[in-house]
C-alpha positions, 0 to 999 in steps of 0.5 A, a space after each residue: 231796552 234802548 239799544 246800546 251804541 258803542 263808540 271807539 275813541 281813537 282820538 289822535 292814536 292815528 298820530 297824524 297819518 290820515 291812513 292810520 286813521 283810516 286802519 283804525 276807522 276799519 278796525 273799529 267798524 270789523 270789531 262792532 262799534 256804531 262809531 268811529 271818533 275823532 279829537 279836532 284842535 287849533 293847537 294854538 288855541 287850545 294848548 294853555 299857552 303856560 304849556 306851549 314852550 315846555 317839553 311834553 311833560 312825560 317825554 316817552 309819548 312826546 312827538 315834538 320838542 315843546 308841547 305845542 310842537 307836540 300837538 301840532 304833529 298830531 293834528 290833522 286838518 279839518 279837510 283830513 276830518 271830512 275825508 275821514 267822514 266820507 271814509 267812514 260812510 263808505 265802510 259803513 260806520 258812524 263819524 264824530 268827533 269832539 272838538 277843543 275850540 272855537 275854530 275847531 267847533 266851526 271847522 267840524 259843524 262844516 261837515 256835519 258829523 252825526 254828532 259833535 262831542 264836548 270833552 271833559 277838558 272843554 266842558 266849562 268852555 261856554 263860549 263854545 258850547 253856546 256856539 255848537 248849541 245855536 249852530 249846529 242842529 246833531 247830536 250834542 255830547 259833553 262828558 262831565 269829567 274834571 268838574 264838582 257837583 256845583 260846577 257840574 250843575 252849572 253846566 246842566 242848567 247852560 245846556 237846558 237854557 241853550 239847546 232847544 230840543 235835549 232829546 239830542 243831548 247825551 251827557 256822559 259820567 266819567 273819571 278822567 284818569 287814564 287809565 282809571 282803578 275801578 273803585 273811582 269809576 264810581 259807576 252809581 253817578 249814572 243814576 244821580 244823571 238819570 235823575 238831574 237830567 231830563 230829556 237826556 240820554 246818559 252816557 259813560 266814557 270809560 278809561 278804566 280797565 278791561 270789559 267788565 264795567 261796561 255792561 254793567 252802566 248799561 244796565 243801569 241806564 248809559 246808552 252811549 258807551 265810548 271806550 278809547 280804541 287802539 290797535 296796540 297798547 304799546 302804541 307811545 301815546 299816552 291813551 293807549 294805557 286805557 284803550 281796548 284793542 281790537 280783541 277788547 272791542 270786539 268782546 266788548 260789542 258782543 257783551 253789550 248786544 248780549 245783554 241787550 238782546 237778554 232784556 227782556 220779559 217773557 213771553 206767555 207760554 214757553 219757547 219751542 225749545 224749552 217745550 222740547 225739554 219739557 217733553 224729555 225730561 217732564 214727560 208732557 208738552 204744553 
């Protein structure tokens, strides 16, 4: 079976202190994860301009008086991003990020992650997907959240007619609820993906509870599995209710590998072991 990579959103949990990011860069990479992934915004373009001068809209998690001072004070800079790409080099762990807007999109192609993510808030933005798409040749994520099956469709027929090669294409299930109950993780649209993709890998961007789910979507076919990461959920943000912190992330990546490594046939015959336990208990050896 396909290896499982596992990714640690941390998103902006670094709330805009480049060394915090880089903690938690480091604590994803001790836990286990493949990636360490990031979130880049031009907080003028991306915050829906109705938002802009109100105050955070739940004031515990507010890091500014409006909501565009909020978003300003938890950016960093697309310098910031490339320092953290080579940080991630040097641990040894893969950089990513997704991106919310066209300046953003440009700023992080520049630097050339292993792949660029579309989130769900973004993924009906085809200006900039065309533009990522014709520009930037790693991998293409986009996650599905937020969207009917029609519009969901709209997107996948986008993707084919844009992106030349789809091997490179990982399109991720998810319900985008933070955190999200288990009965609308809805986890059987991973087959639906399996069959109106082609080309594809599947992913799933899980906000829901605990580590149970995760192993599960892999078996049936998500071989990307991204969970939000923090180092403490009391952390005020409002995506440390559906992150794992290091304890999670760390059992998370042994269950998956787990389970990768049990996927498997067996072989003719039987181990050494096994035989030995014949021996004991059967009185024979093959």
């Amino acid at each position: 079976m396909q290896p499982c990579r596992i990714i640690a959103e941390i998103g902006t949990t670094h709330i805009g202190q480049i060394d915090r990011a880089k903690y938690l860069i480091k604590l994803a990479h001790e836990c286990g994860a493949d990636y360490a992934k990031f979130q880049k915004r031009n907080p003028e373009e991306s915050t829906p301009r109705e938002m802009r001068d109100k105050p955070h809209p739940n004031q515990r998690f507010a890091y500014g008086e409006t909501y565009l001072a909020h978003r300003k004070a938890l950016e960093l800079t697309a310098e910031q991003h490339a320092e953290l790409k080579k940080y991630c080099e040097e641990v040894g762990i893969g950089y990513a990020c997704s991106v919310w807007d066209m300046t953003s999109a440009k700023e992080i192609i520049a630097i050339k992650p292993d792949y660029i993510k579309i989130g769900s808030p973004s993924n009906q933005n085809f200006e900039m997907i065309g533009y990522i798409a014709k520009h930037f040749n790693g991998g293409f994520h986009i996650s599905l959240g937020m969207v009917s099956i029609t519009e969901r469709d709209d997107i996948l027929q986008f993707i084919v007619k844009n992106v030349v090669d789809l091997t490179r294409v990982v399109v991720y299930h998810c319900t985008s609820e933070y955190p999200c109950v288990f009965d609308r993780l809805y986890l059987m649209e991973i087959e639906t993906l399996k069959k109106v993709t082609s080309g594809m890998e599947i992913g799933f961007s899980n906000h829901g509870y605990g580590i149970a789910i995760d192993p599960v979507a892999y078996f049936m076919g998500a071989t990307w599995i991204e969970r939000h990461f923090v180092d403490d959920r009391t952390l005020n943000h409002s995506d440390a209710a559906c992150s794992l912190e290091c304890s999670g992330l760390r059992l998370l990546c042994r269950n998956i590998r787990a389970v990768n490594d049990s996927l498997r046939y067996r072989p003719f015959g039987i181990s050494k072991e096994e035989n030995e336990q014949r021996l004991k208990l059967k009185g024979t050896r093959l």
